[in-house]
Chimera marker file (.cmm) of the C-alpha trace (Angstrom):
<marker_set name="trace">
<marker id="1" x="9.637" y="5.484" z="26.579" r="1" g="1" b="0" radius="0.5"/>
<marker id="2" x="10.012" y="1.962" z="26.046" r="1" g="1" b="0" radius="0.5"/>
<marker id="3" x="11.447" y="0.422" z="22.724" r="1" g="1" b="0" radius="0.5"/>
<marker id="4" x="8.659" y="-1.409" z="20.512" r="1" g="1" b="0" radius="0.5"/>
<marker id="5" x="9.456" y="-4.585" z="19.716" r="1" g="1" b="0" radius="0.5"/>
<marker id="6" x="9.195" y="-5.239" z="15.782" r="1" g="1" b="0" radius="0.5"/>
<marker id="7" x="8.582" y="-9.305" z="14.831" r="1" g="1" b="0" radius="0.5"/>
<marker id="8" x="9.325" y="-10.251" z="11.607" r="1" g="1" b="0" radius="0.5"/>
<marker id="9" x="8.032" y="-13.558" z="9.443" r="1" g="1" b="0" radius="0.5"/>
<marker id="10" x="8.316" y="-14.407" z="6.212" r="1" g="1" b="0" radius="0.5"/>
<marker id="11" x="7.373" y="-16.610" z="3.532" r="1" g="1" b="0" radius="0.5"/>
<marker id="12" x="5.734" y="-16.563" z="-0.267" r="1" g="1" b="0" radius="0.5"/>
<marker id="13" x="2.147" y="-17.050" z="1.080" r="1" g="1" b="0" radius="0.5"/>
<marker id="14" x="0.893" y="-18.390" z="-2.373" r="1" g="1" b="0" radius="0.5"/>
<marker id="15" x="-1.755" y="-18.926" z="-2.031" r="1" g="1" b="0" radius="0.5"/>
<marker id="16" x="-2.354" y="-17.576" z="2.083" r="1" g="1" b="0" radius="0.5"/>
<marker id="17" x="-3.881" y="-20.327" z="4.359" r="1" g="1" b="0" radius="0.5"/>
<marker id="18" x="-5.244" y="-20.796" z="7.860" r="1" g="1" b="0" radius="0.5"/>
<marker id="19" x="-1.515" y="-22.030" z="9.061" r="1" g="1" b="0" radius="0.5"/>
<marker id="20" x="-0.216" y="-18.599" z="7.628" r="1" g="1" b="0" radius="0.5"/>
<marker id="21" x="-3.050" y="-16.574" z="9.752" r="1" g="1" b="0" radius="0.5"/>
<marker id="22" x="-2.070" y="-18.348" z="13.024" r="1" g="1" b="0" radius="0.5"/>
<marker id="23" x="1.557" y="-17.657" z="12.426" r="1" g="1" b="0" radius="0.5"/>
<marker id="24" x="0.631" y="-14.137" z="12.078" r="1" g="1" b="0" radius="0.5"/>
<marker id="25" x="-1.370" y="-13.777" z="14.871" r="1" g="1" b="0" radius="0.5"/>
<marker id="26" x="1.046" y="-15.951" z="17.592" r="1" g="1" b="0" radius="0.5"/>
<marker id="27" x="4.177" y="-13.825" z="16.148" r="1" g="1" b="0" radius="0.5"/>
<marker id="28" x="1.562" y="-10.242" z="16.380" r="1" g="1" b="0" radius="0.5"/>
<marker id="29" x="1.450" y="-11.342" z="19.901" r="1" g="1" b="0" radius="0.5"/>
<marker id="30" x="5.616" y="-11.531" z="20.595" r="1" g="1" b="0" radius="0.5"/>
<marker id="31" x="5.790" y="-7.167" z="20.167" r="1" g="1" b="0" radius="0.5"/>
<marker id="32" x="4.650" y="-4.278" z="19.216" r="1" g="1" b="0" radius="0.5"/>
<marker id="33" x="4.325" y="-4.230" z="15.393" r="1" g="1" b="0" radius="0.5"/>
<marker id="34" x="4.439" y="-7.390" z="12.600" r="1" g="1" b="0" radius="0.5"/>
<marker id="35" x="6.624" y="-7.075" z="9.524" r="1" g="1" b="0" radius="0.5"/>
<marker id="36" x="5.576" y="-9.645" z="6.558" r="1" g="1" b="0" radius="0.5"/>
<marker id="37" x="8.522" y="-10.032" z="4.391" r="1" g="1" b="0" radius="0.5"/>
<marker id="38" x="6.999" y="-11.844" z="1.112" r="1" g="1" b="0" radius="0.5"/>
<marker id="39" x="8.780" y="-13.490" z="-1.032" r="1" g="1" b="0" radius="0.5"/>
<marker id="40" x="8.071" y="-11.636" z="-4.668" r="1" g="1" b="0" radius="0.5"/>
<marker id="41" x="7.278" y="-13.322" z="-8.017" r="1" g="1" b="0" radius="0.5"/>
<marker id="42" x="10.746" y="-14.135" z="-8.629" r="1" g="1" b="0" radius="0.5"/>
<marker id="43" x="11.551" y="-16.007" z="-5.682" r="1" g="1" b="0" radius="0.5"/>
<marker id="44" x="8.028" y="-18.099" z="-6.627" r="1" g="1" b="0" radius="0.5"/>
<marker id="45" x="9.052" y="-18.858" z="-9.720" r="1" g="1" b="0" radius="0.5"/>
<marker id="46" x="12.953" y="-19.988" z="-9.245" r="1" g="1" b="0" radius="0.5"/>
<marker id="47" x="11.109" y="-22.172" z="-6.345" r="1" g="1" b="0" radius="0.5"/>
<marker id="48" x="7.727" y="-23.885" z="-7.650" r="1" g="1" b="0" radius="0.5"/>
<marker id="49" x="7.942" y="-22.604" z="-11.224" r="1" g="1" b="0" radius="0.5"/>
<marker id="50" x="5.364" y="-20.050" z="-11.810" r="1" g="1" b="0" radius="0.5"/>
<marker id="51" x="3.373" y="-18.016" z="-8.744" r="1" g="1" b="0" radius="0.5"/>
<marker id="52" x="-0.132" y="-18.864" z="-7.922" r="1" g="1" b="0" radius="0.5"/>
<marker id="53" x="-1.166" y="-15.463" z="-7.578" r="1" g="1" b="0" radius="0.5"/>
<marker id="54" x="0.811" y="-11.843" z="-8.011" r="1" g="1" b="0" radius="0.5"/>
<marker id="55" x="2.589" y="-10.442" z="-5.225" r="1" g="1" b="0" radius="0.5"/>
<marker id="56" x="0.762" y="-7.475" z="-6.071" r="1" g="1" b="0" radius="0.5"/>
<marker id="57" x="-2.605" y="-9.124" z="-4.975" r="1" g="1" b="0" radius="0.5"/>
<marker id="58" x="-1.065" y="-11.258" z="-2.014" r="1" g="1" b="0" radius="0.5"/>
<marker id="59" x="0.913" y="-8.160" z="-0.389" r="1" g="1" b="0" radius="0.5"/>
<marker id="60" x="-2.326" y="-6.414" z="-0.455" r="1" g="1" b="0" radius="0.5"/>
<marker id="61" x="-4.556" y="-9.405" z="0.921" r="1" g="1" b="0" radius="0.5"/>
<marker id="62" x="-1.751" y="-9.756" z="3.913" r="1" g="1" b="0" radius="0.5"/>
<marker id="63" x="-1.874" y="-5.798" z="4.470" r="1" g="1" b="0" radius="0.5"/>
<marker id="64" x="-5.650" y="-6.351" z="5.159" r="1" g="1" b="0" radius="0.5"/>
<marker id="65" x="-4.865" y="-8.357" z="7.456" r="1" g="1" b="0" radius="0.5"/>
<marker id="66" x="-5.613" y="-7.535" z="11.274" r="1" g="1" b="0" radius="0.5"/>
<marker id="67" x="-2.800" y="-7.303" z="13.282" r="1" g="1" b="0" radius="0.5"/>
<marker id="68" x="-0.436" y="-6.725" z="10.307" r="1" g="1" b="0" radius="0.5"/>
<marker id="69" x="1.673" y="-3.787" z="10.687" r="1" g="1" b="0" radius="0.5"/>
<marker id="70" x="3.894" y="-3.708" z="7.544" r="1" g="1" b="0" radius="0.5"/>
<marker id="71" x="4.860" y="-6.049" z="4.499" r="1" g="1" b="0" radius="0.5"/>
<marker id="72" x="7.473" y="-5.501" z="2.559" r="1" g="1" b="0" radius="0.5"/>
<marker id="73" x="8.309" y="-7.318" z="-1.286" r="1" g="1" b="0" radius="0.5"/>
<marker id="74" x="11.196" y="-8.976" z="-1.263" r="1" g="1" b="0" radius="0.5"/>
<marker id="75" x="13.810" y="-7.925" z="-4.015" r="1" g="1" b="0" radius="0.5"/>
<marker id="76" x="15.048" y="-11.108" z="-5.640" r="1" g="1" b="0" radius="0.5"/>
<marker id="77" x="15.731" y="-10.718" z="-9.180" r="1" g="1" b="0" radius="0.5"/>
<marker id="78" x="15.270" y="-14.146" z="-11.672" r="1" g="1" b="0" radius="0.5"/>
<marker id="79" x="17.700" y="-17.249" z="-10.765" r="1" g="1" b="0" radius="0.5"/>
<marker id="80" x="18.948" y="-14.737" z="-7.907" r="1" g="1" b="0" radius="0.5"/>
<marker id="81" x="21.257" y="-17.515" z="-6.324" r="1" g="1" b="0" radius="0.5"/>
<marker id="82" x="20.226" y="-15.947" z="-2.616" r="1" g="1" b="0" radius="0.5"/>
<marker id="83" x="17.037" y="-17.133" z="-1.878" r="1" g="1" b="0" radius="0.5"/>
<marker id="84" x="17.361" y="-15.997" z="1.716" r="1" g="1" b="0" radius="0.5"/>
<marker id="85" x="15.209" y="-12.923" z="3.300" r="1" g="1" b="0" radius="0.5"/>
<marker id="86" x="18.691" y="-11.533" z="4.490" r="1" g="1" b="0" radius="0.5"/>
<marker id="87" x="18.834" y="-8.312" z="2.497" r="1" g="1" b="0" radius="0.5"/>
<marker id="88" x="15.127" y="-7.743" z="4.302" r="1" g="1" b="0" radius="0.5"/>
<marker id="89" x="16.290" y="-8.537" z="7.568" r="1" g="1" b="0" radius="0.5"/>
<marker id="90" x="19.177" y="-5.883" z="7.051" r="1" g="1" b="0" radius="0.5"/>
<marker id="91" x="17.182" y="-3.488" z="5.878" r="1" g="1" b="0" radius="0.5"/>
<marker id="92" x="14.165" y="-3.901" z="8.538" r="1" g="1" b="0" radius="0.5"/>
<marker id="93" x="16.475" y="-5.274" z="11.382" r="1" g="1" b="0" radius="0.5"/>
<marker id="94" x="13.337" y="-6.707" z="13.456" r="1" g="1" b="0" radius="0.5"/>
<marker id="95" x="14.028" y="-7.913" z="17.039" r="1" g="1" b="0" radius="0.5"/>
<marker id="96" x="12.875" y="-11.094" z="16.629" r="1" g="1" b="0" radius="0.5"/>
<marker id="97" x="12.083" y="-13.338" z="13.336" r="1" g="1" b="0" radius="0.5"/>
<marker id="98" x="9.567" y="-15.634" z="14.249" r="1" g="1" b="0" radius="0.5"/>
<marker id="99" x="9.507" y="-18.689" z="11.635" r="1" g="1" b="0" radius="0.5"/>
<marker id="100" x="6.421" y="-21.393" z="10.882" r="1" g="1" b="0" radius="0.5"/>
<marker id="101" x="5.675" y="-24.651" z="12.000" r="1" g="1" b="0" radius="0.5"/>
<marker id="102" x="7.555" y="-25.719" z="8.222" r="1" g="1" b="0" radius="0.5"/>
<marker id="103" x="11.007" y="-24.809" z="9.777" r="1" g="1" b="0" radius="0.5"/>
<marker id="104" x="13.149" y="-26.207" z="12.350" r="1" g="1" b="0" radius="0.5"/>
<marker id="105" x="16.247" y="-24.479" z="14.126" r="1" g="1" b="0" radius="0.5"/>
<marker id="106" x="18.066" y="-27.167" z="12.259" r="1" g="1" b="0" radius="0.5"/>
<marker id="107" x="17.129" y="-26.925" z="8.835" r="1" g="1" b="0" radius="0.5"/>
<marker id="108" x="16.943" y="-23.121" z="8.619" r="1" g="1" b="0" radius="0.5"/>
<marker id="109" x="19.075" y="-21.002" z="5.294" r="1" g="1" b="0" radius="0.5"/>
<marker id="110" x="22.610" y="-20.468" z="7.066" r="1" g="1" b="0" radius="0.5"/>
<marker id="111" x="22.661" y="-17.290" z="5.420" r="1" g="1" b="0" radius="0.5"/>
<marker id="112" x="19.614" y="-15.891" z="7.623" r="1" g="1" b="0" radius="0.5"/>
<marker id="113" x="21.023" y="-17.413" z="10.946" r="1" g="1" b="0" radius="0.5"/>
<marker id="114" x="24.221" y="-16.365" z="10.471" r="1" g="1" b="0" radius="0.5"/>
<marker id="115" x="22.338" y="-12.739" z="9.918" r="1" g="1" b="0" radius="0.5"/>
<marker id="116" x="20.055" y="-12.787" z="12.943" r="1" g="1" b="0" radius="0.5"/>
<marker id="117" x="23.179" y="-13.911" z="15.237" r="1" g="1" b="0" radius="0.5"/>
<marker id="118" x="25.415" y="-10.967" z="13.252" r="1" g="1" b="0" radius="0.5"/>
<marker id="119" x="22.626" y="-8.312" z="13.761" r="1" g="1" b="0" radius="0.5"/>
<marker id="120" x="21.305" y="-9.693" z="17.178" r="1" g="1" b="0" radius="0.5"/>
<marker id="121" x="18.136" y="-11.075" z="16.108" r="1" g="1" b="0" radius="0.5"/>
<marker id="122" x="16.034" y="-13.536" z="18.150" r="1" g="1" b="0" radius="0.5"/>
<marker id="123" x="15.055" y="-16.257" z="15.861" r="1" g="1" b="0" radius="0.5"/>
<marker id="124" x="12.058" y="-18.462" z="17.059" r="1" g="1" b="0" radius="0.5"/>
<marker id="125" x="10.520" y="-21.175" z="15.970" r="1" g="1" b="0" radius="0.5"/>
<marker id="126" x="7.145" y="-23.307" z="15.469" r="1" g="1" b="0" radius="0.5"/>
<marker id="127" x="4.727" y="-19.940" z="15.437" r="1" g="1" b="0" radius="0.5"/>
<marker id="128" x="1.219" y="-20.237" z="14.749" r="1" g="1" b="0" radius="0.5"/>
<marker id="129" x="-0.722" y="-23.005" z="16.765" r="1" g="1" b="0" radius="0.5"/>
<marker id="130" x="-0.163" y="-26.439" z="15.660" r="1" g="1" b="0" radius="0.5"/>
<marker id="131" x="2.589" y="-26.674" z="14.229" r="1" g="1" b="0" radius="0.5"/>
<marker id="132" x="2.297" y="-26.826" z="10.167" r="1" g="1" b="0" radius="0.5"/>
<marker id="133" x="-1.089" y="-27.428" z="9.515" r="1" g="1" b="0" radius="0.5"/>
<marker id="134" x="-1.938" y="-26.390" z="6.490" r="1" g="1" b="0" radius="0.5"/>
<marker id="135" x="0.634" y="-25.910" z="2.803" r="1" g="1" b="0" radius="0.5"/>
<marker id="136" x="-0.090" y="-23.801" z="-0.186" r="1" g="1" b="0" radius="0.5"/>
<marker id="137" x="0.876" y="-26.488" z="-2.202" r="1" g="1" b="0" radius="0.5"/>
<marker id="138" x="-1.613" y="-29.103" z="-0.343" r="1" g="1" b="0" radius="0.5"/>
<marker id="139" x="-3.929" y="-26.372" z="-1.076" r="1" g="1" b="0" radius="0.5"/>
<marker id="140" x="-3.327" y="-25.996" z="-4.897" r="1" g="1" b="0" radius="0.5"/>
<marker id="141" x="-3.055" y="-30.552" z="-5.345" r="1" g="1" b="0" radius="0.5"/>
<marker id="142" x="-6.399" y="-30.169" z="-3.757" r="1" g="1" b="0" radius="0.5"/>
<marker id="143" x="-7.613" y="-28.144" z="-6.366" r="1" g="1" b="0" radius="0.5"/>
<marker id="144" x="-5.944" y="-30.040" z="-8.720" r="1" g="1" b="0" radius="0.5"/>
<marker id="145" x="-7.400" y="-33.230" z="-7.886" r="1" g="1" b="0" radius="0.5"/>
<marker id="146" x="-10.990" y="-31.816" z="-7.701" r="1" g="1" b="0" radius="0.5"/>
<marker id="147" x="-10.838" y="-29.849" z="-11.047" r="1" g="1" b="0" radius="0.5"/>
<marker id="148" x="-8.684" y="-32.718" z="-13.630" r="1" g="1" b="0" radius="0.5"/>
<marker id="149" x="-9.330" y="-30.389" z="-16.180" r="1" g="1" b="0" radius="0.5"/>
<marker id="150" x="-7.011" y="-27.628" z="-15.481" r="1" g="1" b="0" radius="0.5"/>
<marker id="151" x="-3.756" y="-27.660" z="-16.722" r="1" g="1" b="0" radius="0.5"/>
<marker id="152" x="-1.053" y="-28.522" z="-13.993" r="1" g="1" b="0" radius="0.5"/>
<marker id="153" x="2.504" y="-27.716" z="-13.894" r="1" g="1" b="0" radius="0.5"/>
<marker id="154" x="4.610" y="-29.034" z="-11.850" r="1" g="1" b="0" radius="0.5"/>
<marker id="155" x="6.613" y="-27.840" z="-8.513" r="1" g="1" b="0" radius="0.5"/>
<marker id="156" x="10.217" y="-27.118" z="-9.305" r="1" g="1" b="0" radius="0.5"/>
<marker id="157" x="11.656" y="-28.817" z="-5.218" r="1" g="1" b="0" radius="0.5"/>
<marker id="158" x="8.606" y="-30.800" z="-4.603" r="1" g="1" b="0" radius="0.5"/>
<marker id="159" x="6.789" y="-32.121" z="-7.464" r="1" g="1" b="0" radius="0.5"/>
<marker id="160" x="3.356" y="-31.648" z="-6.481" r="1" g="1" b="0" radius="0.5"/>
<marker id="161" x="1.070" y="-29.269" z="-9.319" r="1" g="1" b="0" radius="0.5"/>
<marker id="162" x="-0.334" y="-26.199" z="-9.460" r="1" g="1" b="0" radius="0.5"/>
<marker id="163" x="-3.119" y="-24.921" z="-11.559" r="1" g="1" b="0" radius="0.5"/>
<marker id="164" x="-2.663" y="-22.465" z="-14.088" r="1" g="1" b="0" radius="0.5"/>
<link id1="1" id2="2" r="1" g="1" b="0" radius="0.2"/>
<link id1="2" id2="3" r="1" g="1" b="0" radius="0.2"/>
<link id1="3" id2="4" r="1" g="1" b="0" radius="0.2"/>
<link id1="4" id2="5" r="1" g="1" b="0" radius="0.2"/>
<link id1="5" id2="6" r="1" g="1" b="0" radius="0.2"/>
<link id1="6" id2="7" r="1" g="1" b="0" radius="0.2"/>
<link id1="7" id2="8" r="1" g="1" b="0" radius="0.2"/>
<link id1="8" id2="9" r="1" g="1" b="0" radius="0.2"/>
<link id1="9" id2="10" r="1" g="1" b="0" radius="0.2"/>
<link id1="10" id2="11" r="1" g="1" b="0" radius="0.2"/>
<link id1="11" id2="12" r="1" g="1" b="0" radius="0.2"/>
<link id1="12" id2="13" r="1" g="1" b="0" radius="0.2"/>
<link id1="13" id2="14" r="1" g="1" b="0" radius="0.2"/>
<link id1="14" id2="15" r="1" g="1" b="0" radius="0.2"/>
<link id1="15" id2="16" r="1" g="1" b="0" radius="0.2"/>
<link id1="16" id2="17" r="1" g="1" b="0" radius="0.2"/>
<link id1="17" id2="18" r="1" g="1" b="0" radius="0.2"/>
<link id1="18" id2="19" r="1" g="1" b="0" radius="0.2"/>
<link id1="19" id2="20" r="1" g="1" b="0" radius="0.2"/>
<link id1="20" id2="21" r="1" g="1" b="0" radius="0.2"/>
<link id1="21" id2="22" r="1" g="1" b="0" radius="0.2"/>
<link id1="22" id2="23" r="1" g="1" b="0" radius="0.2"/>
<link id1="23" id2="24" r="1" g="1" b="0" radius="0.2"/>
<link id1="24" id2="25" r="1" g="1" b="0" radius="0.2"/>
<link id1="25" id2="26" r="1" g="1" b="0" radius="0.2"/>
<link id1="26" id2="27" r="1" g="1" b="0" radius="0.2"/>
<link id1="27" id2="28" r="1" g="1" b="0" radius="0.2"/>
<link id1="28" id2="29" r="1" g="1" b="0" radius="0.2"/>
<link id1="29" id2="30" r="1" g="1" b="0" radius="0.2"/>
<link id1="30" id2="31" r="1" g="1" b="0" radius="0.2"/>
<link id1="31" id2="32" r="1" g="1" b="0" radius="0.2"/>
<link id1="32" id2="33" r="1" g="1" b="0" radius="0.2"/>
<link id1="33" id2="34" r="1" g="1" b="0" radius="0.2"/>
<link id1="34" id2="35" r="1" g="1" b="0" radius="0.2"/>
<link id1="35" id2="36" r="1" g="1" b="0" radius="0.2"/>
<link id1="36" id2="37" r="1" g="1" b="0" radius="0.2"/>
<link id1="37" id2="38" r="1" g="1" b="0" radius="0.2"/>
<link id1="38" id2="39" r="1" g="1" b="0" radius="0.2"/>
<link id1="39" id2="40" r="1" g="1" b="0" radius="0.2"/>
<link id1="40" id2="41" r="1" g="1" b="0" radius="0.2"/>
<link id1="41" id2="42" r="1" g="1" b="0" radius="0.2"/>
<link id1="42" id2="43" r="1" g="1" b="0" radius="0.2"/>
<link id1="43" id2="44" r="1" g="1" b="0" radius="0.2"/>
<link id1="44" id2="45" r="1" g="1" b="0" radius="0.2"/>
<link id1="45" id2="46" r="1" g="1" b="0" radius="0.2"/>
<link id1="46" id2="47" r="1" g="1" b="0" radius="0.2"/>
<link id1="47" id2="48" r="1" g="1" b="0" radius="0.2"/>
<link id1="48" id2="49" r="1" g="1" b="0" radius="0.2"/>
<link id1="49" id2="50" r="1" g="1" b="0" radius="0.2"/>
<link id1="50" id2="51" r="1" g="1" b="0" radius="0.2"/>
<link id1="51" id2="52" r="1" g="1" b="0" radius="0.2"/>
<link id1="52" id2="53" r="1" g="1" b="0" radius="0.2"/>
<link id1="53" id2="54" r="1" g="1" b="0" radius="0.2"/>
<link id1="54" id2="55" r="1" g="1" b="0" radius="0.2"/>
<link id1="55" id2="56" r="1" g="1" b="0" radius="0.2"/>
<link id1="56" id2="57" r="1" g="1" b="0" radius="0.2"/>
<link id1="57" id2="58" r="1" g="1" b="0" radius="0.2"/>
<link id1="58" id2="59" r="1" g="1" b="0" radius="0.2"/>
<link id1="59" id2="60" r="1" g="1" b="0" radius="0.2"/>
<link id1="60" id2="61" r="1" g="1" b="0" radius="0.2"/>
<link id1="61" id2="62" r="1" g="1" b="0" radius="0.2"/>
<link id1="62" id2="63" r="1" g="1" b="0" radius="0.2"/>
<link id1="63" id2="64" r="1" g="1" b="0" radius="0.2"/>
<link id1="64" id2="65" r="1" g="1" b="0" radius="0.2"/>
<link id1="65" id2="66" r="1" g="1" b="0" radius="0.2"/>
<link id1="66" id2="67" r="1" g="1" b="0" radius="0.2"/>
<link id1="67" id2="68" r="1" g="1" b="0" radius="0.2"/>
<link id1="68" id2="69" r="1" g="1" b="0" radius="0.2"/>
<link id1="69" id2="70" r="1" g="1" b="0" radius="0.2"/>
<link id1="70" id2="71" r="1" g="1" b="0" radius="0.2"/>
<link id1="71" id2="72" r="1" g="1" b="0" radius="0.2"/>
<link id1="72" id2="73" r="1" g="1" b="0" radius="0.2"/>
<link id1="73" id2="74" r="1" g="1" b="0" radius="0.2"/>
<link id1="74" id2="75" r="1" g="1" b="0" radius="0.2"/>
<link id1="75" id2="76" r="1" g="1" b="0" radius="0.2"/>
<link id1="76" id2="77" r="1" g="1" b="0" radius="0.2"/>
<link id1="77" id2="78" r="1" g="1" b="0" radius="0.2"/>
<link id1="78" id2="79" r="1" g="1" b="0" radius="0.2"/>
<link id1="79" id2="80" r="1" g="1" b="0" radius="0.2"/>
<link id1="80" id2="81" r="1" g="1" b="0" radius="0.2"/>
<link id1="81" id2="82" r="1" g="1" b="0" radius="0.2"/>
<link id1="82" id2="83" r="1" g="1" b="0" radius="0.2"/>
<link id1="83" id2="84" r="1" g="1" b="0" radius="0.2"/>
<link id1="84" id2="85" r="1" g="1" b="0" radius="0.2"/>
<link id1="85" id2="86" r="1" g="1" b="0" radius="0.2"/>
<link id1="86" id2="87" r="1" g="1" b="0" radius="0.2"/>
<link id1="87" id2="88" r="1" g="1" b="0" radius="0.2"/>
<link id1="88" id2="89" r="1" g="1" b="0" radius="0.2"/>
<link id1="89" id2="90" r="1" g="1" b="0" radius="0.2"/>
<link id1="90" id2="91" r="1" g="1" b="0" radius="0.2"/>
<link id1="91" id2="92" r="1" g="1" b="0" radius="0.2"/>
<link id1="92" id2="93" r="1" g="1" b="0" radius="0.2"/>
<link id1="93" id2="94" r="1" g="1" b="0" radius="0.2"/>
<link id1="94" id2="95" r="1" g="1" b="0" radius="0.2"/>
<link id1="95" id2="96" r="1" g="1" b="0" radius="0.2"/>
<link id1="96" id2="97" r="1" g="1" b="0" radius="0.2"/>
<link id1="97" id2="98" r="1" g="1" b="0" radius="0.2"/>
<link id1="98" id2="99" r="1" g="1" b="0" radius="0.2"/>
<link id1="99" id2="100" r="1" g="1" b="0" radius="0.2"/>
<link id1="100" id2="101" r="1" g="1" b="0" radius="0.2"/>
<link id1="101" id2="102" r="1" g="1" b="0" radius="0.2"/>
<link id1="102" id2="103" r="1" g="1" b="0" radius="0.2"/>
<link id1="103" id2="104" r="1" g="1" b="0" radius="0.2"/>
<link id1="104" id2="105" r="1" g="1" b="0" radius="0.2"/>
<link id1="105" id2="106" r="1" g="1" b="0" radius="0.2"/>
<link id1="106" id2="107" r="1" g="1" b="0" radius="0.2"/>
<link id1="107" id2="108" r="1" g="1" b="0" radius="0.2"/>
<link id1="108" id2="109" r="1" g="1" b="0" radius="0.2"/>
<link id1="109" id2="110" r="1" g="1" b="0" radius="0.2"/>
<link id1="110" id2="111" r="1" g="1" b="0" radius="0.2"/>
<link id1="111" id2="112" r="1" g="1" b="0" radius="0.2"/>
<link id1="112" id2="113" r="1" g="1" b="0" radius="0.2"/>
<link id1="113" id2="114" r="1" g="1" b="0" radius="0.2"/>
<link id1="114" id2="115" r="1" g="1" b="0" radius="0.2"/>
<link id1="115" id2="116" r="1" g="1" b="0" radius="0.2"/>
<link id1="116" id2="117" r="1" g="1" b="0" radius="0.2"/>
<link id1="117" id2="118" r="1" g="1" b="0" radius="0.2"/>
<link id1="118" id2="119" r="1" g="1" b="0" radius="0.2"/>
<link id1="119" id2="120" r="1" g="1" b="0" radius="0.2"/>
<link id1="120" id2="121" r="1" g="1" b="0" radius="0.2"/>
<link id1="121" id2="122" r="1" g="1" b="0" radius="0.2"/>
<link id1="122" id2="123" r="1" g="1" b="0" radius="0.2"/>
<link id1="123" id2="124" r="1" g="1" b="0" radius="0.2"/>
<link id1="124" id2="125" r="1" g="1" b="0" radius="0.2"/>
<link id1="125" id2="126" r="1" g="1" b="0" radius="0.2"/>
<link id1="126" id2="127" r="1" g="1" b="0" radius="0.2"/>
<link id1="127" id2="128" r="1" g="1" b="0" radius="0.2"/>
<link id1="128" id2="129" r="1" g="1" b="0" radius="0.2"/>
<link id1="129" id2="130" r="1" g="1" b="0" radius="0.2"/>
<link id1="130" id2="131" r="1" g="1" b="0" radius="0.2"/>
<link id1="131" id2="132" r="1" g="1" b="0" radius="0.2"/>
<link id1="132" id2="133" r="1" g="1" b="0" radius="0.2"/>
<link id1="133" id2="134" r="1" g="1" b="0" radius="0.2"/>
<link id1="134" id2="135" r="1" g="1" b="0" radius="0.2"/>
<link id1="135" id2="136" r="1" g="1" b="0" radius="0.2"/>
<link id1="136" id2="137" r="1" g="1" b="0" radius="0.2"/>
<link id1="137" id2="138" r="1" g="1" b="0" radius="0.2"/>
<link id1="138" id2="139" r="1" g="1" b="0" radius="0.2"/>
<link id1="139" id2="140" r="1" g="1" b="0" radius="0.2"/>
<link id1="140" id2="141" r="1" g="1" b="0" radius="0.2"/>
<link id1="141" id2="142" r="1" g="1" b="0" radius="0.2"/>
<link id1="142" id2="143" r="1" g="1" b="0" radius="0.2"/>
<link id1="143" id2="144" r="1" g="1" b="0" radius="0.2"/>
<link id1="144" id2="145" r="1" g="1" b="0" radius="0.2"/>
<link id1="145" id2="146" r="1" g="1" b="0" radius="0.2"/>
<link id1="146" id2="147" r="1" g="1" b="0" radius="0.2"/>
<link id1="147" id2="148" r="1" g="1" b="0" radius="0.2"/>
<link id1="148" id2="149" r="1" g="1" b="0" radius="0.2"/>
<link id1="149" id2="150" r="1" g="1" b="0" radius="0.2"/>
<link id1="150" id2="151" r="1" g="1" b="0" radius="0.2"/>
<link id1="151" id2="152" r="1" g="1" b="0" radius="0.2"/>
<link id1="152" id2="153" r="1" g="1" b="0" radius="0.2"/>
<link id1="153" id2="154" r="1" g="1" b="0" radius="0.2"/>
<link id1="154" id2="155" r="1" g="1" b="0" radius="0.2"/>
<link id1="155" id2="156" r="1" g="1" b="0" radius="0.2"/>
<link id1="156" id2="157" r="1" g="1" b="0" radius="0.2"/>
<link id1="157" id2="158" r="1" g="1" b="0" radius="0.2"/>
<link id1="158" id2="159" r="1" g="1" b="0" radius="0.2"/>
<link id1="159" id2="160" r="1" g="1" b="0" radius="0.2"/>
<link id1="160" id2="161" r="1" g="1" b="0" radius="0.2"/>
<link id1="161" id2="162" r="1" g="1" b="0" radius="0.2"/>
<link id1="162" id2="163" r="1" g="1" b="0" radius="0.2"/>
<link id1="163" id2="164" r="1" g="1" b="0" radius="0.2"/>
</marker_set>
């Protein structure tokens, strides 16, 4: 019988966009079953400041997702210092980890290339058609713009806002 092949991607999908669907579907399309690894609540928060939505609600939204086979939460705790998927990739060891059209071979975590080389991962790169076409954080300055009354608070890395 002939070995599945298990893809995994990963990312904090807050809030989930048409760039996050394609990536889902083009890495769906590399094997057999589709892992989600999604960042939890914590990693949001030591990253942009406060999540968008739960990771309650957004695991469930990507589990309804066709073509999704599996998400799993990450387990970062607050100010964990490793804000790499590593522990995930241990634990799930996928055959391939198939990153977005926001990340280049070059500026990838060292932590989770040195892990997919150590564990014999195929990483790949620019999933999902177009490149990066889309951002969560486009997304939520959007709404921002369009709605001045709501209260805005800013992105911890990038400075752009996010309603609250």
């Amino acid at each position: 019988m002939k070995k599945q092949v298990v893809v995994a991607v990963s990312g904090g999908f807050d809030p989930i966009h048409i760039g996050h669907i394609r990536m889902f579907q083009e890495a769906k399309a590399l094997g057999d079953e589709l892992v989600v690894i999604l960042n939890n609540d914590n990693w949001l928060a030591d990253k942009k400041g406060k999540p968008f939505m739960p990771g309650v609600e957004r695991k469930e939204i990507i589990e309804a997702i066709k073509g999704v086979d599996r998400v799993v939460l990450t387990d970062h705790t607050p100010g964990d210092p490793d804000r790499s998927v590593c522990r995930a990739l241990r634990e799930i060891k996928p055959d391939i980890f198939a990153n977005g059209g926001d990340r280049k071979p070059d500026g990838d975590p060292v932590l989770e290339v040195d892990v997919c080389k150590e564990l014999g991962i195929q990483m790949m790169y620019n999933i999902g058609v177009g490149g990066k076409v889309q951002s969560s954080s486009w997304l939520i300055a959007k709404v921002a713009k369009n709605f001045p009354d709501t209260k805005i608070y800013e992105n911890k890395l990038h400075g752009t806002g996010k309603a609250v």
